[in-house]
C-alpha positions, 0 to 999 in steps of 0.5 A: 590725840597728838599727831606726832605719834599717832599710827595708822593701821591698814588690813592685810585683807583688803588694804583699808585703813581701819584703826589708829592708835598712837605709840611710843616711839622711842620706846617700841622701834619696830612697826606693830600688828595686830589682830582685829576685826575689820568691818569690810572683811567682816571679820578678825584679820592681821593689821600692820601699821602703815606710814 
């Protein structure tokens, strides 16, 4: 993947770094969240992209 779009995702729950993705910048402008699952909460939670 290529760094300069790569994103991170952090659960809301318990705040680890779960996922990352990449994202087109110029075209999506807002931070994305996501429902997925998270393998220390043991289940489905919200994800917010951190910086």
């Amino acid at each position: 993947m290529s760094q300069d779009n790569l994103i991170k995702f952090e659960c809301t729950n318990c705040h680890r770094i779960n996922y990352w993705t990449t994202r087109n910048i110029k075209k999506i402008k807002t931070r994305l969240e996501l429902k997925k699952h998270c393998p220390w909460c043991k289940k489905h939670a919200s994800h917010k992209e951190t910086k």
